[in-house]
N, C-alpha and C positions, 0 to 999 in steps of 0.2 A: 504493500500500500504506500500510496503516497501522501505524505502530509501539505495541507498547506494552512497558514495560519491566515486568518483574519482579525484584521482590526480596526479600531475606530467607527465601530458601531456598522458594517456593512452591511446590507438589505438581509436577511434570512433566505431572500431568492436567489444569492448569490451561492449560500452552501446547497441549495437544493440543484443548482444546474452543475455545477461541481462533483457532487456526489453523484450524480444520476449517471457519472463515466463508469460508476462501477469501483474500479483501483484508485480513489482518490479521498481522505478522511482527513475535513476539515475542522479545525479551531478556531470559533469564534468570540475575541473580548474586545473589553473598550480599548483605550489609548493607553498603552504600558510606557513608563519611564523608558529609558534608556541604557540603564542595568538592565529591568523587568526584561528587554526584547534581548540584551546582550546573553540574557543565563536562557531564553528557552528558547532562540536562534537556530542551536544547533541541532534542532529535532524533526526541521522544515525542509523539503524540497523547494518549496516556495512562500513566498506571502504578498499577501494585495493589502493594499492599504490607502486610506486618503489622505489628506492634509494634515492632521495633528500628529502623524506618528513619521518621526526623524529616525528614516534609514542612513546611518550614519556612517563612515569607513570603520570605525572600529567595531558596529555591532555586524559587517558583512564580512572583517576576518572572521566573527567567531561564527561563522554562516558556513559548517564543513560542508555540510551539506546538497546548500542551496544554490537552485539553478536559474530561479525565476524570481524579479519582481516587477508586480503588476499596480497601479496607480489608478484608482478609482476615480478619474478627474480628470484634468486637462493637462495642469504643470508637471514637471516631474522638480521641483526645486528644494522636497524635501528628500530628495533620495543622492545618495552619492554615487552618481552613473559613474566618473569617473573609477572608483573605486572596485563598483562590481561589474565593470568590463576588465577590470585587469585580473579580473578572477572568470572571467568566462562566465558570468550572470548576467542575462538578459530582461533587459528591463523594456518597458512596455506601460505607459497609459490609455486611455479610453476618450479620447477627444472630442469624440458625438457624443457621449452620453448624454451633459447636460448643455449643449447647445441652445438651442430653446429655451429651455428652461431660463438660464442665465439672461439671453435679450429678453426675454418679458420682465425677467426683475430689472434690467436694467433700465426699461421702458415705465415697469414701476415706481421706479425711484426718480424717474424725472418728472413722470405726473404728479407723484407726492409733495416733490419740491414747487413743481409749477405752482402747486394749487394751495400749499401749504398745507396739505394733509395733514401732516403728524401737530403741527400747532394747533390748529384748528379743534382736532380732536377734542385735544388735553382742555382747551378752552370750554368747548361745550361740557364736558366731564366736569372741569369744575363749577359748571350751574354758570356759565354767562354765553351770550351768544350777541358776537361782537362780527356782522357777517361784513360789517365794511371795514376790519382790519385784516381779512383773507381775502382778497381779491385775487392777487395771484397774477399768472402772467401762461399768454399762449402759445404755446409750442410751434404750431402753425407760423409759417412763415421764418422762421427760425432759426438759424444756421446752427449741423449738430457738425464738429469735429468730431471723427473717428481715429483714435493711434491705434490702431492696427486693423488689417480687413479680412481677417481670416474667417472663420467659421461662424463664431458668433458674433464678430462685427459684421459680417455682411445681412445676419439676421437682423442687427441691430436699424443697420439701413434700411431694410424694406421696410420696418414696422414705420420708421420713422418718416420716411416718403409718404406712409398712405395716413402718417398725421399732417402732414404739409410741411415736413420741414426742407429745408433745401439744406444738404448732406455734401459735408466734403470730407475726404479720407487723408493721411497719409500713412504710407505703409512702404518700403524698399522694397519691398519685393514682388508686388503686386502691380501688376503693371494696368494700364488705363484702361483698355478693353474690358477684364477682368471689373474692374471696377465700374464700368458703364451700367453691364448687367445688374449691382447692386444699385445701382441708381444714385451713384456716387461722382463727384469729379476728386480725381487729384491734386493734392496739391503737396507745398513743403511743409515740414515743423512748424517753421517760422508763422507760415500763413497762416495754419489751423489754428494754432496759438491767438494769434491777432484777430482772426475775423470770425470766431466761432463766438455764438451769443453761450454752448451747450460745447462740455468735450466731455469724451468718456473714452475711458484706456480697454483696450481686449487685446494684452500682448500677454508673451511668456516670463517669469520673472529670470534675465539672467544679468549678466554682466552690461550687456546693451542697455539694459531696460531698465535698469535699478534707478532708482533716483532720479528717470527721466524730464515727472513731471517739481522741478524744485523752485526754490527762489524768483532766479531769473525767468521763465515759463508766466508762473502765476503775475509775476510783474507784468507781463506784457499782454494778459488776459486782458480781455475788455473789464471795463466797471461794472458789478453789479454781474456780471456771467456766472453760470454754473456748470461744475465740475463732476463729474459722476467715476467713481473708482469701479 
C-alpha cells in the first residue's frame, strides 16, 4: 500500500477518489507544525496539501520515502521545489480548481467596496440607517487594471466587461491577441498603475512578484482608487 498524507483540512472527496485506486491508504489532519510533519514524513509516498502547511527542505530530507507533492491551489510558494527536485520529488498543483471560484470573490470584493457593503452593514446592525452616507461608486465605466492574465484574470475580465468596465491588462507574457479574446487591451506597469480607477493582482508569489505592488506603485495610483489583493 501506499500512503499518502493529507492536510490542512482537505475535502473528505479527496481520500475517497484516492482510495477508490484500491493500493492507496490515506491520512487525513489539520495543519501540523513543522516538527509535527518533520517526525511522520517518513511514513509517506506522498502528500497534498494547501496553503498553511510549509513543505520545507529540511522536512523533505526527512521525506525517505516520498515521491510526490501535490498542492491543492494554484501557488506552489509554500513548498520547497527546489529542494525536492534534487531528491527526484515531483511536485505538482491544481491551477483550475479554484478559478472561478477566486474571480467571483474577486468580483465580490469590488462590489462590497463599491457599494460599501461591509460599512453599511455594521451601521444598520447597530440600529441607524444612514443611506446617504453609503452611496458608493459605479463600476460601470471604470477602468479595472489586471497584473497578470492568466487563468483567473482572464475570468476576472469577462465578468468585469459584462459590468461595463473598460479593462486593461499587463502581463509579459501574454501577448495582445491572447488578450483581445479577454476583452482586454494591453498595456505597461506604469500605465495600469496611473490610469486604473480599480487594480487587482492574479500572479504567482515568487521573486518577480514579491513586493511588486509597494510604495512607489500606490504613489502613482490615482486618488481615491481601489486596490483588490
Amino acid at each position: 500500500m501506499k500512503r499518502v498524507l493529507l492536510t490542512d483540512k482537505i475535502s473528505p472527496e479527496a481520500e475517497k477518489v484516492l482510495e477508490a485506486f484500491g493500493d492507496i491508504e490515506t491520512m487525513s489532519i489539520g495543519t501540523p507544525t513543522n516538527s509535527e510533519l518533520m517526525e511522520m514524513i517518513p511514513e509517506f509516498e506522498a502528500i497534498i496539501v494547501r496553503s498553511p502547511t510549509k513543505v520545507t527542505a529540511p522536512v523533505i530530507e526527512h521525506a525517505g520515502r516520498l515521491k510526490f507533492i501535490g498542492r491543492a491551489g494554484v501557488g506552489v510558494d509554500n513548498i520547497d521545489v527546489g529542494a525536492a527536485t534534487k531528491r527526484g520529488i515531483v511536485v505538482m498543483n491544481s491551477p483550475r480548481s479554484n478559478t472561478i471560484s477566486t474571480a467571483e470573490h474577486t468580483l465580490a470584493m469590488m462590489l462590497g467596496m463599491a457599494r460599501e457593503i461591509p460599512r453599511a452593514h455594521a451601521s444598520v446592525v447597530a440600529g441607524e440607517w444612514k443611506r446617504d452616507s453609503f452611496k458608493g461608486v459605479e463600476l460601470a465605466d471604470k477602468v479595472l487594471g489586471i497584473i497578470g492574465l492568466g487563468r483567473v484574470g482572464r475570468e476576472v475580465a469577462t465578468r468585469a466587461v459584462a459590468f461595463g468596465m473598460n479593462v486593461i491588462a499587463y502581463d509579459p507574457i501574454v501577448n495582445a491577441a491572447e488578450a483581445w479574446v479577454a476583452g482586454t487591451r494591453m498595456c505597461t506597469f506604469e500605465e495600469l498603475i496611473t490610469y486604473s480607477d480599480w487594480i487587482t493582482v492574479h500572479v504567482p508569489l515568487d521573486t518577480a512578484t514579491k513586493a511588486m505592488i509597494g510604495p512607489t506603485a500606490i504613489a502613482a495610483m490615482k486618488t481615491g482608487g481601489f486596490f483588490v489583493n
